[in-house]
C-alpha positions in Angstrom: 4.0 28.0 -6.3 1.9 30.1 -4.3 1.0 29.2 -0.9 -3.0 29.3 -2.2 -1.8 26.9 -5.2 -0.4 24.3 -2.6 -3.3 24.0 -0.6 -5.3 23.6 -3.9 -2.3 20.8 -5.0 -2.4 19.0 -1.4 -6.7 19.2 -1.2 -6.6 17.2 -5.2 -4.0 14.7 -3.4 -6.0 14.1 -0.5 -9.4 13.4 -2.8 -7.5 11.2 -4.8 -6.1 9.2 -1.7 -9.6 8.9 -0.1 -10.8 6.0 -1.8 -7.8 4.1 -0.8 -7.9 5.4 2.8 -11.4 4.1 2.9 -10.1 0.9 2.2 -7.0 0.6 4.2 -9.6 1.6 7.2 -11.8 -1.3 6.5 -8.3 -3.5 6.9 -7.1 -1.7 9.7 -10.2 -2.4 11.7 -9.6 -6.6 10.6 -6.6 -6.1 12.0 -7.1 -4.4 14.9 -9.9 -6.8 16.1 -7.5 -10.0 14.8 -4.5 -8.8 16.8 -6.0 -7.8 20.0 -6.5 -11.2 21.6 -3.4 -12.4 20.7 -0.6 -9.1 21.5 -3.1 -6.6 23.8 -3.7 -3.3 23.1 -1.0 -1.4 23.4 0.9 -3.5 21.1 -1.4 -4.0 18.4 -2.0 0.3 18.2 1.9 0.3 18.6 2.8 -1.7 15.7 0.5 -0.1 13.3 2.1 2.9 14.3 5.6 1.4 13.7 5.3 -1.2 11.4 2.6 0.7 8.8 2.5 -2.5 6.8 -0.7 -4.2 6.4 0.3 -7.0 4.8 3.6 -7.9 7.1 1.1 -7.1 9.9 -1.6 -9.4 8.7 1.2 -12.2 8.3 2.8 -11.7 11.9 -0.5 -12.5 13.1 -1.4 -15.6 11.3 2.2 -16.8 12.3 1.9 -15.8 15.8 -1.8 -17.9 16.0 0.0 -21.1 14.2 3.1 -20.3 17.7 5.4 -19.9 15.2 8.9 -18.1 16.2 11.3 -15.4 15.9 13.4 -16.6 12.8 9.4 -17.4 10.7 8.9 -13.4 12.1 11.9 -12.1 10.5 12.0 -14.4 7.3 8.2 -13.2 6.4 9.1 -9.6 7.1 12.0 -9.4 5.0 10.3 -11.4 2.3 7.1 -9.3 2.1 9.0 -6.1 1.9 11.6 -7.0 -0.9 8.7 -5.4 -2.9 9.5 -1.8 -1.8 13.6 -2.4 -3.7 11.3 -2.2 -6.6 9.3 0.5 -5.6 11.9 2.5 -4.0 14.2 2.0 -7.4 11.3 3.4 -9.6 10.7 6.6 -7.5 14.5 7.2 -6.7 14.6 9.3 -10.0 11.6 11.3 -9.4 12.7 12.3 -5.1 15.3 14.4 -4.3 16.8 15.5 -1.1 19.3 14.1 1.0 19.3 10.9 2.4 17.7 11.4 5.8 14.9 13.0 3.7 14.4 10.4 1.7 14.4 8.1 4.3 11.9 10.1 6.1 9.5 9.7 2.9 10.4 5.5 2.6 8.2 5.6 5.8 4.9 6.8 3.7 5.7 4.0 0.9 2.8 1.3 0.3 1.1 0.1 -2.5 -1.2 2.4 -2.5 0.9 5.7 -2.2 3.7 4.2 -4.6 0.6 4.1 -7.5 -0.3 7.8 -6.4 3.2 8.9 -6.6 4.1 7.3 -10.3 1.0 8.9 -11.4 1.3 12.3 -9.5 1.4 15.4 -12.2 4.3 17.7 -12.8 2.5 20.2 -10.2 2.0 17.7 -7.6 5.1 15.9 -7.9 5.7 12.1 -6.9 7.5 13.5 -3.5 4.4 15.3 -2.2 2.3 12.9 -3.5 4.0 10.3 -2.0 3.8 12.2 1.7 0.1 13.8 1.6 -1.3 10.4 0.9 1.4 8.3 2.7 0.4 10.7 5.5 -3.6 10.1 5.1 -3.5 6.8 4.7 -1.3 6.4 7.8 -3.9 8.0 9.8 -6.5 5.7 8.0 -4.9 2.5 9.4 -4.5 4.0 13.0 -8.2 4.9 12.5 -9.0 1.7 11.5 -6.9 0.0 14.1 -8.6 1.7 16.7 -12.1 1.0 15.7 -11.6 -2.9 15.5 -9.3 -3.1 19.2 -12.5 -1.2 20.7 -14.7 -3.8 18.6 -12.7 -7.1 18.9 -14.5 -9.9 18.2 -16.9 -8.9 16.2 -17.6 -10.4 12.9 -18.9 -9.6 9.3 -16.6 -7.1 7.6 -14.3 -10.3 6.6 -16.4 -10.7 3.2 -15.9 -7.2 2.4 -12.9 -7.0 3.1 -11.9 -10.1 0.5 -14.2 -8.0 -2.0 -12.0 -4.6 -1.3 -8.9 -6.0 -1.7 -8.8 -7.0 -5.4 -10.8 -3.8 -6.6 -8.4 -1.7 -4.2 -5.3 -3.1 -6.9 -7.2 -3.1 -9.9 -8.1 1.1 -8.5 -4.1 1.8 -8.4 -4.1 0.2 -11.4 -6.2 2.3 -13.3 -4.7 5.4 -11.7 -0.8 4.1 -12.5 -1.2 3.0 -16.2 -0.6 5.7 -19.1 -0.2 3.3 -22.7 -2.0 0.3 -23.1 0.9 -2.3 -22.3 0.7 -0.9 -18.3 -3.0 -1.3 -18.6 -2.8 -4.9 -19.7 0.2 -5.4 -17.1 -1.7 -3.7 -14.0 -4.8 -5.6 -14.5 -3.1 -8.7 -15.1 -1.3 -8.1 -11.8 -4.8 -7.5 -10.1 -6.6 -10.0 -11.5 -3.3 -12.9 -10.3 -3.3 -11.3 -6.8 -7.4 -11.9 -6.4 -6.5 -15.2 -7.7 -3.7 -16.4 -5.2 -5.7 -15.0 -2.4 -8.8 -16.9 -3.3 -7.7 -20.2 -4.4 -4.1 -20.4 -2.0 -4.9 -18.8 1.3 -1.0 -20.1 2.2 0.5 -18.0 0.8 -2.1 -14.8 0.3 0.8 -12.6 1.8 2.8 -12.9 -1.4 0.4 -11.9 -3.3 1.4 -8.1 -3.1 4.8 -9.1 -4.2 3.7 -11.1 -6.9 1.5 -8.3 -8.6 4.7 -5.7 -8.0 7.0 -7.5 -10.0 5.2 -7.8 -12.8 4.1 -4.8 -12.8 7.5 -3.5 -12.7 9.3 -5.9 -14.9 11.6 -4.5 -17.4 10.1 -2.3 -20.2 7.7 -0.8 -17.6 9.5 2.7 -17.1 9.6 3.5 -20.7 5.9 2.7 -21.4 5.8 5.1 -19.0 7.7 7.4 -20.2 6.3 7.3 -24.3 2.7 7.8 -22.2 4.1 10.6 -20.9 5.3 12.1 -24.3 2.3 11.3 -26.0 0.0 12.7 -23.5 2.2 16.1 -24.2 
């Protein structure tokens, strides 16, 4: 591919990552502002450097308001990525490289950027989908970050926020299905996730996990798959 084809392949990723982006800012500043009292500054702008996990970081902060303690840390963390086996498993096929590579691109790997890379086209590819909007919407939650540190406190974007969050699934959604049964199953998964966060707060932090597995139970790949044919 020429070098004037890759920038016009990387510019159609980046549009198609923005509305996600936008989103994942609009968390990123939540969290920023929920964090700061309780782990400072530097810590809070550290771990969404480190950590990139909105949902993990969410969690660590509710845990750390209720005092609770290494072990609950480590438990939740492990538990709210077992979703990216899943993910990982269903992309292995479609990355290659060696292993440090790939480990390099499991960095970029959320929600979001999994849906992008399943649905990437042949002259994208899932591998530089996967890193041109890992990479933007890594720089969206620093941005994001930053902006509610510098505004801790302040209140208001909470309601859109719980509004973002089901339409930013049932969005990956649309972009991830190809046949009908993935549509059904995507939407489904959506439509749950609202649903747990809604009417069982407790456990809200699941509800990621929840709307992976069914999205990938078994039978998933080859919708996928006859979609492709039949769009050929």
């Amino acid at each position: 591919m020429s070098s004037r084809g890759s920038v016009r392949v990387v510019r159609s990723i980046l549009i198609t990552s923005l509305p996600a982006a936008g989103a994942i800012v609009v968390f990123g500043t939540l969290y920023g502002a929920a964090a700061q009292p309780l782990i400072g500054t530097p810590m809070t702008i550290a771990s969404s450097m480190f950590i990139f996990s909105g949902a993990l970081q969410f969690a660590v902060v509710g845990l750390l308001s209720a005092g609770a303690g290494a072990p609950a840390l480590l438990l939740t963390a492990g538990t709210l990525n077992l979703r990216h086996l899943v993910m990982g498993a269903v992309l292995r096929p479609r990355i290659g490289g060696s292993r440090l590579r790939r480990a390099g691109l499991a960095f970029t790997l959320l929600d979001e950027t999994f849906g992008f890379a399943v649905a990437a086209s042949e002259e994208a590819g899932a591998e530089r989908t996967l890193f041109v909007s890992g990479i933007a919407c890594h720089l969206a939650w620093q941005v994001g970050t930053l902006i509610g540190v510098l505004g801790a406190g302040f209140s208001g974007v909470e309601g859109l926020a719980d509004a973002i969050f089901p339409v930013l699934f049932i969005g990956l959604a649309s972009l991830a299905a190809t046949t009908g049964t993935l549509v059904i199953r995507a939407l489904a998964a959506a439509v749950l996730t609202a649903a747990v966060a809604i009417m069982l707060p407790d456990i809200r932090a699941l509800a990621p996990v929840i709307a992976g597995v069914l999205v990938a139970l078994p039978g998933s790949s080859e919708d996928a798959r006859s979609g492709g044919e039949n769009q050929a």
